[in-house]
Each structure stands twice: as structure tokens, then as C-alpha cells.
N, C-alpha and C positions, 0 to 999 in steps of 0.2 A: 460661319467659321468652318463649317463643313467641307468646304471649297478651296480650299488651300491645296494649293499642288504639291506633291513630293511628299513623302514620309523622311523620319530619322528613327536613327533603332534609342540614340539620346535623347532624354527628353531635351536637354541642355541645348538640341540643334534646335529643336521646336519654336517656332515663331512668336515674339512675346506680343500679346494684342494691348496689354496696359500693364503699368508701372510705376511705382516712385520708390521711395528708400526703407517703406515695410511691408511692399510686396511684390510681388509678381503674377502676370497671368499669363498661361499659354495654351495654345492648343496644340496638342499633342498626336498624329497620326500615325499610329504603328500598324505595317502592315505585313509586318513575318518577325518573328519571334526574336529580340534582342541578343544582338554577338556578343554583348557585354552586360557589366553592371550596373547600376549608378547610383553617384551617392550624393545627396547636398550636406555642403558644411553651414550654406548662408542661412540658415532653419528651417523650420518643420515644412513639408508638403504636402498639402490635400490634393488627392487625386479623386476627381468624379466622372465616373464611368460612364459616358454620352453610348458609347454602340461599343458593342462587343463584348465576349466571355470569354477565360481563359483562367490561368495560374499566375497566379503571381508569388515568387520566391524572395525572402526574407534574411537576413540572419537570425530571425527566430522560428525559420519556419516555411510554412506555405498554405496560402490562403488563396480557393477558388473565388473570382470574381463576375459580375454581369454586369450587365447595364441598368443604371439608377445607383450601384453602390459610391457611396463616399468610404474611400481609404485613407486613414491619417498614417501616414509615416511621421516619426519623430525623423529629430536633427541627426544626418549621419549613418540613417538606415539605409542598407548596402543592397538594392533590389534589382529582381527582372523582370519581363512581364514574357509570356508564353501565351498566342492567343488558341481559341478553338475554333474559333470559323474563319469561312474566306477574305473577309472582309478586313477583317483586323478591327484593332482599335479606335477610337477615338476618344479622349480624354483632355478633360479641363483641368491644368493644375494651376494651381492656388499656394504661392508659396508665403509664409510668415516670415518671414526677411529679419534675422538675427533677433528674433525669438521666438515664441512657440504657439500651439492652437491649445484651447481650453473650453473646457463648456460651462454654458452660462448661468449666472444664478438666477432661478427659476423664483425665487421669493416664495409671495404666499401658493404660488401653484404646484411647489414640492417638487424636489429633484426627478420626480418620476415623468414629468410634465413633458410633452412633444415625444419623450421617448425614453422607455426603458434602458440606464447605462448597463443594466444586463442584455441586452440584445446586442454588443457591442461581442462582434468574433474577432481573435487573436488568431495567429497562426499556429498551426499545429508543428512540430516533426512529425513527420507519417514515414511510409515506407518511397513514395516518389520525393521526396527531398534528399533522403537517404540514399538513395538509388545515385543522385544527381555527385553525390558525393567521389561516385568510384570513375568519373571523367578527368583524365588525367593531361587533357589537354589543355592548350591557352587561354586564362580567362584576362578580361579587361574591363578596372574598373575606373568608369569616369565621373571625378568626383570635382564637385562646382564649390569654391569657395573664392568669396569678394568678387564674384560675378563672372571668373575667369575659369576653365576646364582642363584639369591636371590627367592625366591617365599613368594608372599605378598596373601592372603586371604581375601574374599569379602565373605560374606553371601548374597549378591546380586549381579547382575549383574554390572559392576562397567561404564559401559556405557549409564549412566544414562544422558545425554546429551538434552535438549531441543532446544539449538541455538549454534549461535559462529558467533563471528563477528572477521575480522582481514583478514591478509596477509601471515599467516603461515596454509599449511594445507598441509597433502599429495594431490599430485595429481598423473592423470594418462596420459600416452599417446602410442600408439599402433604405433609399426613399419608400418604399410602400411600408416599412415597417416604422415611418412617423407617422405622429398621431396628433394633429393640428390642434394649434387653442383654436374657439371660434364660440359666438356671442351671437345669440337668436336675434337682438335691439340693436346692436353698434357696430357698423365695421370696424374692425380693429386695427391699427398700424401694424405694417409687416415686423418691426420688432419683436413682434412676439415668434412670429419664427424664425427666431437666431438659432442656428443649431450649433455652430462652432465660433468661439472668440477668438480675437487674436487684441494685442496692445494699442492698433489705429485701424484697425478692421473689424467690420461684423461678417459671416457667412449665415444668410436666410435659408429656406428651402421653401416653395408655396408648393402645397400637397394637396389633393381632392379635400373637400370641404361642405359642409354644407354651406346654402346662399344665409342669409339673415333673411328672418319671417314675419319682423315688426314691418306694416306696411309705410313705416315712415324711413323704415331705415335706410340708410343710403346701401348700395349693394357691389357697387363698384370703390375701388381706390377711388380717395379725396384729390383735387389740384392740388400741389404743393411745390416747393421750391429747392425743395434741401438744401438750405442755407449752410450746415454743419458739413455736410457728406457728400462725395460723387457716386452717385447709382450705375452701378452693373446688373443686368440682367441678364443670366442664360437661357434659354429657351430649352427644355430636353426634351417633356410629352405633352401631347395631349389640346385641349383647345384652349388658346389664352385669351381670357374672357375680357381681359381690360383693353385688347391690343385689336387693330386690325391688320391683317395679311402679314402675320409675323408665322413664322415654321419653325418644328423643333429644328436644333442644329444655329440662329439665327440667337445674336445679342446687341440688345441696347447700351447705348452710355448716355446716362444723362448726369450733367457737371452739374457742380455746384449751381445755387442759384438760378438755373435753368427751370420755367415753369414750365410741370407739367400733370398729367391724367388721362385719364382714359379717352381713345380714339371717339371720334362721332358717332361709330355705329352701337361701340359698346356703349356711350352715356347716354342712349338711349332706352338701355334697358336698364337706368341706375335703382328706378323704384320698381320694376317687377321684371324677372327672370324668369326662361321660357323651360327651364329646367333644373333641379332642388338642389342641385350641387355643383361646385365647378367642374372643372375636368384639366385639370394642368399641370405638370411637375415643373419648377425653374428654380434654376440657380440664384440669390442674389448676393449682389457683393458692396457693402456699403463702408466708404474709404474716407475717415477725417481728411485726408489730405488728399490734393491735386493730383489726380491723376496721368501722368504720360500716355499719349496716344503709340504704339509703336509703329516701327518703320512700314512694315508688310503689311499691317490692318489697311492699310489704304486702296491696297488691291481689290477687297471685299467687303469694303466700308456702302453703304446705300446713300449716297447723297440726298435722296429725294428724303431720306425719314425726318429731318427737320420740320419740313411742311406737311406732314401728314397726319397734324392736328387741322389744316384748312378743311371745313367742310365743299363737297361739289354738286355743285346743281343739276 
């Protein structure tokens, strides 16, 4: 996904790679810092930070971002993004489609479980939000609702914010600060790392891990079908232990009913692993319902990945 030509300073320009009627996916390339606003009416938006650091500005605020961070903006948050390096951005957004993200009930493993909801940063007002304030020039905010982009006009900066009190705010939280369930006897299904919910979505995270140490255990993902759900995977770091020749920046879809598991070279190593823990960051995105392939994904779709459970002689 990485490979997508052109940047937009809107996310709203950004190429959608999958879709139906409670969500959206995009990949997002900013490569100098946004002339404008933006805002969604269709609901909430998770942004996950694949490459780059910079500012991100708020109407509550302003919060420093990097790479690994997941940012929830609620429905209607009026943002920018400001980057620091050359590079720019690259960002996965994830939108809730006329409702909202929520975190999941953790049962018997207690609300503290995958990750402290105090490790969760709101935005601050500081002095550089402040600062942004005394720009008396044209601002432009582009705001998406029913799938279609309005652009509303400020002869001021429209982040004219002094406080806010309440329990609604984006916040942030960075992959190395989850804290994986994992099981010495059983591999676990990735359910257990759901980090954010939505109404027909799950959002997973798989995070360094220890392997399982019962020599019977299986150590890789099981075959399965997803009979229920269409599987998204992102790829962001690190070595992906169930996949071969997959690179961060690269995502899978597997649809419904679709069998599948681990490549050949990984079920090779299902009962003993040549190293105590994995090494991988990825997104997943797991969708009750049928998935839309979108128009531009075709450009950078791998056709060969279908077959690349055949083993080769």
C-alpha cells in the first residue's frame, strides 16, 4: 500500500482499499503539511501511524504523534496533521461508519488487560496551539458526510479553543505500549487482541509475544475459514512469523470462507521455533460483513498471493 502514487493534504482524497456500509479503509499519504482541516460527520476515525512524526492539531488541543501510534478521533473532530520529517506521512484510516469505536470487554482478565486505559494521551492546549491561534489567514475545513466533501471557510484559524472539559476527546495510544494476552499450552485466537470495537467490526493489534513452550503446542495460527468475518491484515514491523515474503507497508484480504494459515515455510516451524518470541506489529481488521474491494487497490493488488499456499519443489 506503500506504493500508491500522489499524496492528498485530505484524507477524504485518499484512496479507499476496502469498504461496505460500516466502514471504510484508506491509505493516506501526506507529504507536507495540510492547507486545510478536516472533519468526518460519517463517524469516528482511527488513524494508525505506519511511517512518520509530526503534530497533530485538535479542537481540543495538540497532540505529538509517531509511528506505531493508534489516534481515535471521535465523530466530527475538526483536525490537522503537521509532519517532522522528509518523508511525510503514511497512515491507515479506519473509519466507524455512522457510529462510533469503543473498547472491549475484557471479562475475567479485567479492564487493565492488553493495556492500561491510563496510558491513553488526550490533547493538550500548550503554548504552540496557542501560537496557531494568532494566524489570521484563510483556513479550509473539509468535512465528509454521507460519503460526499463539503468545504466550509474561516477567515481565521477555526481552532480558536481556550479549554474543554468533558469525557469525549480523541486520544492516542502507541503499539509498544500493548501488553499481549498469551498462553505457555494453547495458541490463542487473535480475538484476544481486539484493541478497539466498533458495531460489525473488530480492530486486532498482534504485538511481540512470547512463542508457547508446551512441546505439543501448536505455535503458528490454526487453518481456518472465517466463516463469520472478512480478514484484513496490515503489516507495519517486524518479521511476520505465519507469512512468507510479506514487508511491512504490504496487506492481506482474506473473504469470508476463504481457507487459510500459515505459508509452508512458516508450518514448518508449527512445533518448534528457532527464536522465544515473535517479532511483529500488524494491524487486523476483522468485518461481519462483505467486504468492497476499491477501485485503485487493483493497481497494487499481488495477484500471485492466492497461490502462495502451493508448496515448490
Amino acid at each position: 500500500l506503500t506504493k500508491f502514487d500522489g499524496f492528498t493534504h485530505s484524507p477524504w482524497e485518499a484512496p479507499v482499499i476496502l469498504s461496505y456500509k460500516a466502514t471504510e479503509v484508506r491509505m493516506w499519504h501526506l507529504t507536507s503539511p495540510m492547507n486545510g482541516y478536516a472533519r468526518n460527520g460519517d463517524g469516528d476515525t482511527l488513524l494508525f501511524i505506519h511511517e512518520g512524526h509530526g503534530h497533530l492539531w485538535t479542537d481540543w488541543g495538540h497532540l505529538q504523534v509517531e509511528e506505531g501510534d493508534y489516534v481515535y478521533l471521535p465523530r466530527g473532530t475538526m483536525f490537522n496533521l503537521d509532519k517532522h520529517t522528509s518523508d511525510g506521512f503514511c497512515i491507515l484510516t479506519i473509519e466507524a461508519t455512522n457510529t462510533h469505536f469503543t473498547l472491549p470487554d475484557r471479562g475475567l482478565l479485567g479492564p487493565h488487560a492488553f493495556f492500561d486505559p491510563a496510558l491513553l494521551q488526550a490533547p493538550v492546549i500548550d503554548g504552540g496551539f496557542l501560537d496557531r491561534q494568532k494566524d489570521d489567514g484563510e483556513w479550509k475545513v473539509w468535512v465528509k458526510k454521507r460519503g460526499q466533501v463539503s468545504t466550509v471557510t474561516y477567515p481565521y484559524n477555526p481552532h480558536d479553543a481556550v479549554g474543554w472539559h468533558g469525557d469525549l476527546a480523541p486520544v492516542k495510544i502507541n503499539v509498544r505500549d500493548l501488553r499481549p494476552v498469551a498462553s505457555h499450552r494453547y495458541h490463542l485466537p487473535p480475538s484476544v487482541h481486539t484493541t478497539f470495537l466498533s458495531d460489525r467490526f473488530v480492530v486486532c493489534t498482534f504485538c511481540p509475544r512470547p512463542f508457547e513452550t508446551d512441546p505439543g503446542a501448536l505455535k503458528v495460527p490454526f487453518f481456518h475459514n472465517n466463516d463469520d468475518f472478512d480478514e484484513v491484515l496490515f503489516y507495519h514491523a517486524g518479521d511476520f512469523f505465519s507469512r512468507d515474503n510479506i514487508k511491512a507497508g504490504m496487506m492481506t484480504f482474506h473473504p469470508s470462507g476463504f481457507t487459510h494459515g500459515p505459508h509452508p515455510k512458516a508450518l514448518k516451524k508449527m512445533l518448534a521455533q528457532d527464536k522465544p518470541m515473535t517479532d511483529e506489529y500488524a494491524v487486523m481488521i476483522d468485518t461481519r460483513d462483505p467486504l468492497d474491494v476499491g477501485e485503485r487497490a487493483d493497481a497494487v493488488e499481488n495477484k500471485a498471493y492466492v497461490d502462495s499456499w502451493k508448496t515448490r519443489d
